[in-house]
Structure formats: structure tokens, C-alpha cells
N, C-alpha and C positions, 0 to 999 in steps of 0.2 A: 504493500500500500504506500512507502514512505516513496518510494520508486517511480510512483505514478504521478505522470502531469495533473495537478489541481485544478478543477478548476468552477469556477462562479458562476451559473445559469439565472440572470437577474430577467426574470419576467412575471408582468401581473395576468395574464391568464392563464388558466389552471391546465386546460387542456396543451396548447405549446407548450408551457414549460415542460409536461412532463415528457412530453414527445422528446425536447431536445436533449432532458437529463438522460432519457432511454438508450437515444442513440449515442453520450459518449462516453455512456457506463460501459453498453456492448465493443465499444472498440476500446475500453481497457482503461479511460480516464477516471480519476476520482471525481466525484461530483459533489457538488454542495447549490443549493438552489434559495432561492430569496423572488418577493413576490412584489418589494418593492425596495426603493433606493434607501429607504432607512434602516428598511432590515437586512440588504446587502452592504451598508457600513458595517453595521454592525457585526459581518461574519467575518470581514475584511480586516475589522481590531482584534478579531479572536483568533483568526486560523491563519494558516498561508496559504496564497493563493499563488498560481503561476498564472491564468490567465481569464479575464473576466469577460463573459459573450450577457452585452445586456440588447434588451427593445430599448427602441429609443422612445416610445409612450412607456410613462411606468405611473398611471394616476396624474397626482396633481404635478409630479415633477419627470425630469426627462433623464434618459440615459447618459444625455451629455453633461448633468449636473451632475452624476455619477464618476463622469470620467473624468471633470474635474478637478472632486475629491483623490481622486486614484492619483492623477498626476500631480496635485500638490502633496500629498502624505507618502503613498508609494509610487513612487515615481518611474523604476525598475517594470512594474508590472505590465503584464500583455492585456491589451482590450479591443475587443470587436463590439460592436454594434449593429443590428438589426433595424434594416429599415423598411419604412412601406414601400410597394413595387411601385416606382416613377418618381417618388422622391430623392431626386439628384440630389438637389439643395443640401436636405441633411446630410447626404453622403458626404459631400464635399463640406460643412460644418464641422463634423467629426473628426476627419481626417488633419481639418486645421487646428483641431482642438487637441489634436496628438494620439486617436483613435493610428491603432495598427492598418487596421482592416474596415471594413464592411461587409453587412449581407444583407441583399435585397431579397427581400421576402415576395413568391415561397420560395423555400430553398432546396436544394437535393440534400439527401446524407454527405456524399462526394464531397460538393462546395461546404458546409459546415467544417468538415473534418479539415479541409485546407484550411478555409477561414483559422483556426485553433491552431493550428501546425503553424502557421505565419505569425502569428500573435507571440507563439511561447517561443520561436526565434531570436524575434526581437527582444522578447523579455529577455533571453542570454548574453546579446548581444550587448544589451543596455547592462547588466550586471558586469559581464565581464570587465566594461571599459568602465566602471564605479570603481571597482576593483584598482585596476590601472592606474587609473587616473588617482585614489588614494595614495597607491604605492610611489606614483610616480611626484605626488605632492610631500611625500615621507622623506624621497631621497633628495629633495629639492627645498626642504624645509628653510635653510638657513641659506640657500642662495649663494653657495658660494663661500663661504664664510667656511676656513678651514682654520682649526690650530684647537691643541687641547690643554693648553697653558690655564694657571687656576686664574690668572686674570682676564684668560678667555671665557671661562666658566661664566663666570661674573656675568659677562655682556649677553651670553646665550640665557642666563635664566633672565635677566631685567627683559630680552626681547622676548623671553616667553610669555612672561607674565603680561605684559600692554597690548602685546600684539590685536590681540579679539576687541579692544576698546577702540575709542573713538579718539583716547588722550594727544595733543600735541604732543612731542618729541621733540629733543635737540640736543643733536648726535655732537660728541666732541674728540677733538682729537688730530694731531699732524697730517699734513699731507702726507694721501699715500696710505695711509691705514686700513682705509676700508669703509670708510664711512656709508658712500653710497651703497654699498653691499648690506651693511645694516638697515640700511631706509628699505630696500626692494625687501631684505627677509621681514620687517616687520610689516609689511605690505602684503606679502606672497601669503602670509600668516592669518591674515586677518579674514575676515568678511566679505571684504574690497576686492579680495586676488583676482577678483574675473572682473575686476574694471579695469580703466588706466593707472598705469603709474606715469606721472608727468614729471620726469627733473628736470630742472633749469638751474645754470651755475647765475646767481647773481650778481656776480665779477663782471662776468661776459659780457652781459646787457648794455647797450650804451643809453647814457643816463636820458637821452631826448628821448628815446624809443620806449623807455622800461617801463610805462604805464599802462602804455599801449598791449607791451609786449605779455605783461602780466595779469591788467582785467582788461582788456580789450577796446574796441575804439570804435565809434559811427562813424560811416561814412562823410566826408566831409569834415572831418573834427581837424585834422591837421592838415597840410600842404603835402598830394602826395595821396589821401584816404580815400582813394574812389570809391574802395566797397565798405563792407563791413567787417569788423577785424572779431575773432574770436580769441579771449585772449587764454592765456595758461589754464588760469584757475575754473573759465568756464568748461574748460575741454577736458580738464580732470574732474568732474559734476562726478560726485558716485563714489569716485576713488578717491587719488592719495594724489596728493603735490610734494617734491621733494625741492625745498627749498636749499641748494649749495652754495656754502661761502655768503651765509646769513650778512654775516659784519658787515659784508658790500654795499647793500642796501640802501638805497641814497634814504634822507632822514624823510623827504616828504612822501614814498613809497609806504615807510615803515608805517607812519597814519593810516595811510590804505590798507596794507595787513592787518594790524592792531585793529579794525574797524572788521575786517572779516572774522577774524577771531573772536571779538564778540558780539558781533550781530548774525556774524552767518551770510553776510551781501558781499555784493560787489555794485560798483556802479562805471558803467565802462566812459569812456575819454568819449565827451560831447556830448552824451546822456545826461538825464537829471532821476531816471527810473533805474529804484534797485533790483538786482536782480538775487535773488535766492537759491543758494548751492549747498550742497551737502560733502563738501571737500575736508579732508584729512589731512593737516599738515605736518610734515615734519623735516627739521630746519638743519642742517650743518654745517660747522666754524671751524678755523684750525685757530683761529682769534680767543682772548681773552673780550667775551665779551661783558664781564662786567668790567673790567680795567674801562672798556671805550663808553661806555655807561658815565662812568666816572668821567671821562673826558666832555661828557657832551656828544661823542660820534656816532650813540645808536638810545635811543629812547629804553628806556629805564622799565616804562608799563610793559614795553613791548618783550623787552628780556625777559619778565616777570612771567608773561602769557606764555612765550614759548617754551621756558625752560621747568616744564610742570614736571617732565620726568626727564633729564638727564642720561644722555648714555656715554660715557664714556671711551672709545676706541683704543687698546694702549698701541704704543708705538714698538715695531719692534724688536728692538733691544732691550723692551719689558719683558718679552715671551720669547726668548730665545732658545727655548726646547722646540718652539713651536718650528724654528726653522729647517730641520730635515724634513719633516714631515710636509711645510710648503715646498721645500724643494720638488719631493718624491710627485705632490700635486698638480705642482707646474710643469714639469717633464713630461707628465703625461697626460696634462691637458693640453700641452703645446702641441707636442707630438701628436696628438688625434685631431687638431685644428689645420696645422700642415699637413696632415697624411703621411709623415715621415716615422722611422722606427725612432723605441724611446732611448737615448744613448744613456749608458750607463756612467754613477756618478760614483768615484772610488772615495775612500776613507781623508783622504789626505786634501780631496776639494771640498767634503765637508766640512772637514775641520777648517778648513780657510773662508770658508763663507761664514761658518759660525763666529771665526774673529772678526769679521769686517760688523761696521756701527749699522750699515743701513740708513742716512740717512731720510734715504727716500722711503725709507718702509716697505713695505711687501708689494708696492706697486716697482719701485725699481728692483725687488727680486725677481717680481715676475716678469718684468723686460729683461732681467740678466740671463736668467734659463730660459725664456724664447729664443735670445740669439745665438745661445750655445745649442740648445736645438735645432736653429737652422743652420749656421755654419758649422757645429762639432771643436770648436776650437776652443780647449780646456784649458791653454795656457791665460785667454783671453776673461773663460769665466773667474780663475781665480787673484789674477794681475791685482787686481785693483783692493783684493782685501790685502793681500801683499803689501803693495803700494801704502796702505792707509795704518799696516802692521809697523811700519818701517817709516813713518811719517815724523819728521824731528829726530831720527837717530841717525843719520848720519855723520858721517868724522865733520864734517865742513858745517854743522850745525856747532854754536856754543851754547850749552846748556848752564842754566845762573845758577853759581854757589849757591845753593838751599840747605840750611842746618833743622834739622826734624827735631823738635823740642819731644822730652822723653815721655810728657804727658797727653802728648797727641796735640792735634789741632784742627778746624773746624773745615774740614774741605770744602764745602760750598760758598764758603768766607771768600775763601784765596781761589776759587774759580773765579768769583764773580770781581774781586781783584783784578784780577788777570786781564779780562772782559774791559774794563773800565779802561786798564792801563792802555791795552792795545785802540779803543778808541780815543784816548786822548793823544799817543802817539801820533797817531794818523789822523787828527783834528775831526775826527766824527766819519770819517768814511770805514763804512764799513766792509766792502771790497777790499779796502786795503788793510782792514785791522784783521779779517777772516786770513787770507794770504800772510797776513804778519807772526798770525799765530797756528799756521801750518793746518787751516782748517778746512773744512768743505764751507761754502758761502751759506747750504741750506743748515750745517751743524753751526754755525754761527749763529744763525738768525734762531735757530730754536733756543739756543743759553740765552741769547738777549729777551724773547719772551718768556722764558724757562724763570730770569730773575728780575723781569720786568724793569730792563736797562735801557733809556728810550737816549 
């Protein structure tokens, strides 16, 4: 019995129904029968069903109220429909309504049994790809987002937890980390996954266009607007906006966000009519933005709005375990993007990648192993942590008499020392204070916002 196709015979007169429950008991089906659409709910909550053959008269309500129900609760399930002979119309209502099949009444045994046989097809059909598509949302959870470092932990549960809300977000952290990768996984997570996800770098935008660019613009509104402009946040309606490189934001925009954030509008460039969105934002910095708060460079309400839950990105040379393992990832994600084999990476280049800082973070690991992917040249992936091993020791460098008092002393003191000295050497340039003190320009620029040295 558990073996056998189920299935639902939804009809109010007494005579057909029994006829059709007859004919697919004898060809081996389980049957269960219902006289109208409240009492085929009702067998619907209690049993399983693989495939429901209703009339489309069932009393005061119709079969298609039935099918409906099937399609919003079980959505997997097979459904035919029985129609009067010459009524197309309904045929083609059902069909739009997400009916498998049809049967125009009278019917043969023959065409029934089809009808049933094509319904519980597609029931598998539609199962299997649930299935799928689950598995396929299981392994795609985090979007990319690889490393099992404890202060990766960290960022995987905080993105567990908000993901299903509606909360703002405002992801932090160096160029290069991952940020956008975080915005898609707490996107991919949510609700939203089958809408847009819309990012825009706010950097990018040039400041005439960025109103335009962001809620949109009537025709006519500037020099140049022949039609009508749709902007960012209406074309993400539903979904997620990723806002990158928040701090960019020129200050009279920030007004126009902060105003979306709490009212929920937008009002596009030459309009005076709000318009109403249901958009999910979430915002990312490699900026100190309460320092520019402070300064006056970005509105203080608006900081307050976005940074309701914090994510933090670390950079890194925090999660340095984590770097074999992106190696192993990048090798052979590269390699299945170029269609080339995964070249293997010996002990002695791991250990040289694990010394190198990374300033660029896991976005310039992952241009280091593309290119060693496509050219194979090992001398080339590992040079440069060499190069940066060996940085200041040379003979032809002088390194200054330093006496190490025996009580220790306060290393982030005499970094940020150092930091100063080399800027005032070089009368504020910092190109030449980076170079002075044998550094990369982007590990510069992060000590100087590292100790907020302006």
C-alpha cells in the first residue's frame, strides 16, 4: 500500500465519484475521495497525497479554489481537473492557475489513467528539483565565504543569526576582505534570495549623477533626461541594496538615505510624489566611520541607522590558519574557471605565502593563485613574500641603535612613533614616508587609520 500512487478523487456527485474511485483502485492506485473542497482540505492536512483529480463545480466553491490551496500549502503536488465538455475557458484557467492537466468530461478509462500518470510526473519532477535546489542553497549558503579561523566563526554565526530579518547591516572591515561576499551571503540567506541583489560602490558615482543614479530621475529633471530614469533602490523593490564604501557618500545623499531608512520612500530627481519600497539595506566601509562623524564628513543619525548590527570582516593576517585552506580554494576555483588542471602547491610555497602580511587581503591572494594558475610560475607566486621576508635587512640598510629596556615596553607606542617620525620627515607625504619606512603604501595607510594619524 505505502508503494502505491495516492491519490485524491475531489467530487460532489455520488454516482462519478464512485465510478472514478472504481476505476483507479482496479488499476492499483490508493484512493481517498472527498465530496467537497473542505473536506478534500481536510484529507490533504491529514494524509499524503501524490496527486489530486478534482470537478471543477464542487457546490458553492470550484476546483480551482482547491488548486489554489494545493499550490500555496503543497506546492510539490500533482493536480488534474475535470471539466465540462466545450468549456475551453476553464481548461485554459487551470492550466494558468498551475493545474498539471485537464479532463474534459466524458472521459475514457485510457485518458483518466494518462491524465494521473502526467500529474504524478510532474509531482516528481517538482520534488526532485525542491530537493536540489535545497541542497544546492546548502552548499551555496555562505556565498563564497571560505576560512574556519575562530574569528571567522564569529562572522558566520552574526550572519546566521540576521540573515531571515529585515535589520540594516554595516559590514566593516579592509579592502579586500570580503565584505561584498558577506552582503550576497546574508542576502542569499534570507527571504529576499529570489529577488535582486543590487550593489553599487559609492566611491564610483560621480557626485552630479548620484541622485539620479541612486532614487532615480523624471524625465526632463536635468540636461540630458529625455526619459525616465529608474534608479538603484527602485530596481532592488523586494530585495537587498548593497551599499559599498558607505563613507563616500556625499552628505546631501546621506539625507536621502536616512529619509529611506525611516520612512521607507524614495522621491526620484524632478518628482515631488513618494514612492514606496520594501528594500533591505546593507552598507560597507573600510573607513572609520564614527572618527568622520566626528569630523562632520558623514551624519551622525545616519551612522546610528545603519550600524544597528555591525559585522565585522577581519583582515587577513587575523586568520592566518585560514590561508592554506584559501589557497587549496583558489587553485581550484581558478582552475575550473580557466578549464586548466589544478597545479600542485609544495610545502615550502606555503610556508612563504603564510609569511607574506597580505596587504590586500584575500582578494590579492586570490589574484596571486589565478596567475600562478595560469602561467605555473612558482618562482613568481612566492617572490614577493620573499621580497617583503627580506624587507629592511639588507647589508646596505642601517638599522638604529635600539636598547630593549628589561621591563618590556609598549609596542604600539613606538609603532605609532615611528608612523609620526616618518611623516614628519617627509613633511606629511605619505608616498614618501611608506617608501621611507620600507613599507607597502596600502600597509601604511592601514597603521595610519589603525592609530588614527591624520
Amino acid at each position: 500500500m505505502s508503494n502505491k500512487i495516492s491519490v485524491l478523487v475531489v467530487e460532489d456527485e455520488q454516482e462519478q465519484r464512485a465510478l472514478v474511485c472504481d476505476i483507479l483502485t482496479m488499476s492499483g492506485f490508493h484512493v481517498v475521495d472527498a465530496d467537497s473542497v473542505e473536506q478534500a482540505i481536510l484529507h490533504i492536512k491529514d494524509n499524503h497525497f501524490d496527486v489530486v483529480f478534482s470537478d471543477w463545480k464542487l457546490g458553492q466553491l470550484s476546483g480551482i479554489d482547491l488548486l489554489r490551496y494545493v499550490r500555496s500549502n503543497q506546492a510539490e503536488l500533482g493536480f488534474v481537473i475535470a471539466t465540462a465538455y466545450g468549456t475551453i475557458s476553464h481548461a485554459v484557467e487551470a492550466l494558468q492557475q498551475g493545474a498539471d492537466d485537464y479532463l474534459p468530461k466524458p472521459f475514457q478509462r485510457q485518458e483518466l489513467l494518462l491524465t494521473i500518470d502526467k500529474a504524478f510526473k510532474a509531482k516528481t519532477l517538482r520534488s526532485q528539483n525542491k530537493t536540489l535546489t535545497a541542497q544546492l542553497a546548502e552548499q551555496n549558503k555562505l556565498v563564497g565565504i571560505v576560512g574556519k579561523a575562530q574569528c571567522m566563526q564569529k562572522v558566520y554565526q552574526r550572519i546566521e543569526k540576521i540573515s531571515a530579518t529585515n535589520v540594516t547591516a554595516l559590514i566593516l572591515g579592509e579592502s579586500g576582505t570580503g565584505k561584498e561576499l558577506a552582503a550576497r551571503a546574508l542576502h542569499e540567506q534570507s527571504q529576499r534570495a529570489a529577488e535582486k541583489f543590487v550593489a553599487i560602490n559609492c566611491g564610483a558615482i560621480a557626485e552630479s549623477i548620484a541622485e539620479a543614479e541612486l532614487f532615480g530621475a523624471e524625465k526632463g529633471a536635468f540636461t540630458g533626461a529625455d526619459r525616465l530614469k529608474v534608479g538603484k533602490f527602485e530596481a532592488a523593490n523586494n530585495g537587498t541594496i548593497f551599499l559599498d564604501e558607505i563613507g563616500e557618500l556625499p552628505l546631501a545623499l546621506q539625507a536621502h538615505l536616512l529619509r529611506f531608512l525611516q520612512e521607507g520612500t524614495i522621491t526620484r530627481l524632478g518628482s515631488h510624489d513618494d514612492i514606496k519600497l520594501d528594500v533591505r539595506v546593507i552598507a560597507a566601509t573600510h573607513r572609520n566611520l564614527a572618527d568622520d562623524v566626528s569630523k562632520g564628513t558623514f551624519r551622525e543619525d545616519l551612522y546610528y541607522r545603519l550600524n544597528v548590527v555591525p559585522i565585522t570582516m577581519p583582515a587577513l593576517r587575523e586568520r592566518q590558519d585560514d590561508i592554506p585552506i584559501l589557497v587549496d580554494h583558489f587553485v581550484s576555483l581558478h582552475a575550473k574557471q580557466h578549464n586548466l588542471s589544478a597545479p600542485e602547491i609544495d610545502e615550502n610555497q606555503y610556508r612563504a605565502l603564510l609569511d607574506y602580511h597580505w596587504p590586500g587581503n584575500v582578494r590579492e591572494l586570490s589574484n596571486r593563485i589565478e596567475r600562478f594558475v595560469l602561467l605555473g610560475d612558482t618562482e613568481e607566486l612566492t617572490q614577493l613574500a620573499i621580497n617583503s621576508a627580506n624587507t629592511g635587512l639588507t647589508s646596505d640598510v642601517n638599522i638604529p641603535d635600539i636598547s630593549f629596556p628589561e621591563q618590556g615596553y609598549n609596542w604600539e607606542q613606538f609603532e605609532q612613533y615611528c608612523l609620526q617620525q616618518a611623516l614628519e620627515t617627509n613633511q606629511g607625504n605619505k608616498t614618501k614616508a611608506a617608501k621611507y619606512l620600507k613599507m607597502s603604501y596600502k600597509a601604511f595607510l592601514y597603521r595610519l587609520e589603525k592609530y588614527q594619524i591624520n
